[in-house]
Legacy VTK file of the C-alpha trace (Angstrom):
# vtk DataFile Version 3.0
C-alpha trace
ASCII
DATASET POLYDATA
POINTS 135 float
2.498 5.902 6.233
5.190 5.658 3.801
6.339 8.774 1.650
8.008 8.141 -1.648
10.180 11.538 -3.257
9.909 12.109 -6.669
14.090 10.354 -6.635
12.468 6.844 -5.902
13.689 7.031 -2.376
10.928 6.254 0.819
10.380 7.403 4.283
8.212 6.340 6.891
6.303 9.147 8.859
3.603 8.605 11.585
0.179 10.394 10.895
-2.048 12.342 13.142
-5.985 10.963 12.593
-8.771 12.897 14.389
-11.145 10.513 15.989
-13.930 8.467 14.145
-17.273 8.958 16.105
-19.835 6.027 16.660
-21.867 7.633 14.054
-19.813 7.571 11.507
-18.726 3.859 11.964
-22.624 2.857 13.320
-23.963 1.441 9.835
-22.397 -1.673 8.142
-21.649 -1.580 4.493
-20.207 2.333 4.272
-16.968 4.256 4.355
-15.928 7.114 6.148
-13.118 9.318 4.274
-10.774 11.290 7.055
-7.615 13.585 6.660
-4.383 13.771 9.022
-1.315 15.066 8.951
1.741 13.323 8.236
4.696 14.554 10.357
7.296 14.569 7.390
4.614 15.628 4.845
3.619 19.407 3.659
0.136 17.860 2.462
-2.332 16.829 4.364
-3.286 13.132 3.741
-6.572 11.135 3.362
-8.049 7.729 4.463
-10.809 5.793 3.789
-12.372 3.991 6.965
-14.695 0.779 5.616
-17.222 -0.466 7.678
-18.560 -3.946 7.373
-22.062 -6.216 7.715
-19.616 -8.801 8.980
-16.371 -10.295 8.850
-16.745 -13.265 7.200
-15.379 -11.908 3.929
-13.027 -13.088 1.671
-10.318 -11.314 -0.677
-11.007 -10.842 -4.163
-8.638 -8.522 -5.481
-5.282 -7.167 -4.365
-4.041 -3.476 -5.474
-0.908 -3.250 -7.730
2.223 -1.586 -6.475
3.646 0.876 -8.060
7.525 1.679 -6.840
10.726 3.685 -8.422
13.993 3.384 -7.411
17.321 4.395 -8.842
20.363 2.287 -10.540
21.660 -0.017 -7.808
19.404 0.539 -5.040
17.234 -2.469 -4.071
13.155 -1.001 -3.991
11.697 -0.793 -0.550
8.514 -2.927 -1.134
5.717 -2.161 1.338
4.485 -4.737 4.592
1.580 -4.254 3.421
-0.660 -3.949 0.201
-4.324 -3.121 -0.290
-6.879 -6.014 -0.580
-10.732 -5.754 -1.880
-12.800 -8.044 -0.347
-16.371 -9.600 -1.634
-18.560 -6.966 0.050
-16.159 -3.955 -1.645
-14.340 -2.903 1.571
-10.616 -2.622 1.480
-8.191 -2.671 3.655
-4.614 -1.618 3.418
-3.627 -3.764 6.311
-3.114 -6.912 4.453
0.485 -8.279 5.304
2.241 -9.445 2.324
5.872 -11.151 1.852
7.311 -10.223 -1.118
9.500 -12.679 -3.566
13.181 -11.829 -3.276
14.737 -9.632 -5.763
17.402 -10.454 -7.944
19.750 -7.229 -8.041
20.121 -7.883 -11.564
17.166 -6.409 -12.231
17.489 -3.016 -10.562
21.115 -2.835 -11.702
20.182 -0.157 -14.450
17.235 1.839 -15.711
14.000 -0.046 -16.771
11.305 -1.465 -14.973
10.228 -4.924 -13.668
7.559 -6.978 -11.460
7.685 -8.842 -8.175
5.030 -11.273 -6.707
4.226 -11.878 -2.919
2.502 -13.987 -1.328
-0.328 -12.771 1.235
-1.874 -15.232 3.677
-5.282 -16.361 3.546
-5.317 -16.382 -0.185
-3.919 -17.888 -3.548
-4.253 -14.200 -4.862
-0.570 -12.641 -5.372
0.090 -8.919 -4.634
2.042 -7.953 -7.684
4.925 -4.764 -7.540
5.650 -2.894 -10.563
9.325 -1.292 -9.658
10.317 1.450 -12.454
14.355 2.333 -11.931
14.807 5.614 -12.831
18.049 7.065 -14.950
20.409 8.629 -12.684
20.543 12.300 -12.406
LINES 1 136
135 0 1 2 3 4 5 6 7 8 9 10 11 12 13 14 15 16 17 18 19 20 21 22 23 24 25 26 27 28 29 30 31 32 33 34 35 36 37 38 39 40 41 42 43 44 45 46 47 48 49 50 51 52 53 54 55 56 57 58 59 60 61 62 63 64 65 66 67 68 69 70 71 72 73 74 75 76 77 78 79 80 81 82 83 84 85 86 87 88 89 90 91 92 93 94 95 96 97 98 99 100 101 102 103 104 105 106 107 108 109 110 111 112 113 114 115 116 117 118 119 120 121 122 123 124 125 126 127 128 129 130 131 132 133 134
């Protein structure tokens, strides 16, 4: 998972997931919400596990992300974003490759939007990057 400190700045930190049983993953069309612990992290963290009918599904929505940074430093835009398909599952899996980024506009404070493209779909993920005032 990816941590991001209240300064704008990111780290990545493997998480410990206790195992899913065949019950909980048995019946199509429900989720299964489990907590792990994130090496780098003081709180635990949580996950929602979908379970589908079938996999012929199709993306209908893609999550906005929300990212800070500070003055100068490019934003580290996520792999991956969040995508809802057309039976309501999500999955955070969905590989995405952002737009580049003009420096320009993380030069000072404000904020600003990048596109990416995922494949599969003419749905964009969307980044809203906020760059904070220095301290």
């Amino acid at each position: 998972m990816t941590l991001v400190y209240a300064d704008g700045s990111t780290a990545r930190s493997p998480v410990a997931w206790p195992a899913l049983t065949e019950d909980q993953v048995a019946e199509g069309g429900t989720r299964v919400t489990i907590t792990g612990l994130a090496d780098r992290a003081a709180q635990p963290v949580t996950a929602t596990v979908w379970v589908r009918h079938t996999d012929a599904v199709e993306i209908t929505n893609i999550a906005e992300e929300r990212l800070t940074t500070r003055p100068g430093r490019p934003p580290t835009l996520p792999a991956t974003v969040v995508a809802t398909y057309n039976d309501g599952s999500k999955d955070s899996r969905t590989e995405v490759t952002w737009d580049p980024v003009d420096p320009d506009q993380y030069a000072g404070p404000g904020s600003f939007e990048v596109e990416g493209t995922v494949p599969g779909t003419s749905h964009r993920a969307t980044a809203t990057i906020t760059v904070m005032p220095p301290t």
